[in-house]
Steps between C-alpha positions, in 0.01 A plus 500: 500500500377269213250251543664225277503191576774210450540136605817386515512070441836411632724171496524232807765301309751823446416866419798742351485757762553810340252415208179490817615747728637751221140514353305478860679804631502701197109412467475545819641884552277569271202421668404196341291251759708168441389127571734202534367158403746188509375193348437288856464876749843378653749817456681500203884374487726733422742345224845505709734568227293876459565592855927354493716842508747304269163447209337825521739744743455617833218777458273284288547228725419727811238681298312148427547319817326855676213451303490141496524480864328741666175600162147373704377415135774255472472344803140457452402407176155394383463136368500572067171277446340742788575832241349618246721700217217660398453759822828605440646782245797296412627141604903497544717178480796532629784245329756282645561132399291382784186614305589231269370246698216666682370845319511415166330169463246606764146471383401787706818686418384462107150634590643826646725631225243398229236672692724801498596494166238335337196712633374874397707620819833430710825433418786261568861583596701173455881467558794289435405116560113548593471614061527133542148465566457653157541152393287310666159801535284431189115734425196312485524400134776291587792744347745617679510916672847525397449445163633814261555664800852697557618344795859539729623251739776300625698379219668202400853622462466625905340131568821335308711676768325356789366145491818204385468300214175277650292847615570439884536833715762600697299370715457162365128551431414424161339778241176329354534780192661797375270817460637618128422147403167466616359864448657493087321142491176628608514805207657795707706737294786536703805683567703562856681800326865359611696790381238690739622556861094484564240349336141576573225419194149631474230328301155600601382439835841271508840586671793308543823540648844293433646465842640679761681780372171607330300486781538893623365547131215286482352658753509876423391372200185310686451857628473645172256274339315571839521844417660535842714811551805345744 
């Protein structure tokens, strides 16, 4: 058993299923003691579009909805101001467009990836819309933690194919920002590797993600910059 530690700082506007669970269970069978924090303490909402057979098929959907209903860590999540990043061995933010409006302009949120990324230990695993925080999380002198940093994430051209022509969802809820945007504005060097059927980027104590389909990887990954035999 490994004594790692991760805290997990999930979504109540709309998590991408696969992209918390994939990484909690994998983390998880490998011993890893995990912590959910939520920005209020209320259980985190499960984006519905991640957990519709016709979106994601029927075994992720079953797969997700498992964990999302029946994980104790889930249901019972510590309030994010009450944590601190800093007692854990890595800090994971799970994406979805619901962190958009609650993760990643979350004062609290900032704090715990730039303590661990920022500090002589920890590390951050980041994923799909949460590298949105990226943005908005600057160091003490005022620059920004992404800058020159190698960074994956959601990308534009997958945005372009689901907000219309005013940046309403599905829906009807409007996106404040797109993550490419905001992280390339704030100095990260980025690239979603589209010709890549995953994309998971390493830059120091930082990891990010792209979306879904590169969650499985991100988190063997995770394991290996743990130095975590799966």
């Amino acid at each position: 058993m490994s004594d790692t530690t991760a805290l997990f700082i999930v979504s109540e506007a709309g998590y991408w299923g696969e992209e918390c669970t994939e990484p909690l269970t994998t983390l998880s069978d490998a011993g890893v003691d995990v912590t959910v924090a939520t920005p209020t303490g209320e259980k985190p909402v499960v984006d519905e579009r991640s957990v519709d057979p016709g979106e994601v098929g029927e075994e992720t959907s079953e797969a997700v909805l498992e964990v999302h209903e029946n994980d104790d860590r889930l249901a019972n999540p510590e309030p994010i101001a009450t944590v601190d990043a800093t007692d854990y061995d890595v800090v994971v933010f799970p994406g979805g467009h619901g962190t958009a409006w609650d993760i990643n302009q979350d004062r609290h949120a900032r704090q715990a990836l730039l303590s661990a990324v920022g500090g002589d230990e920890g590390k951050a695993l980041v994923v799909c819309h949460a590298v949105g925080l990226l943005g908005f999380t600057r160091e003490a002198d005022g620059g920004f933690l992404v800058e020159d940093r190698e960074v994956t994430g959601f990308p534009n051209e997958w945005e372009e194919g689901i907000v219309d022509e005013n940046d309403l969802m599905p829906d009807g809820r409007k996106l404040p920002y797109w993550v490419e945007d905001e992280v390339k504005a704030a100095g990260g060097v980025w690239d979603a590797e589209l010709d890549k059927d995953a994309s998971v980027t390493v830059d120091g104590d930082l990891i990010t993600a792209r979306g879904p389909g590169s969650s499985h990887a991100a988190a063997e990954t995770l394991l290996d910059e743990l130095g975590i035999e799966a």
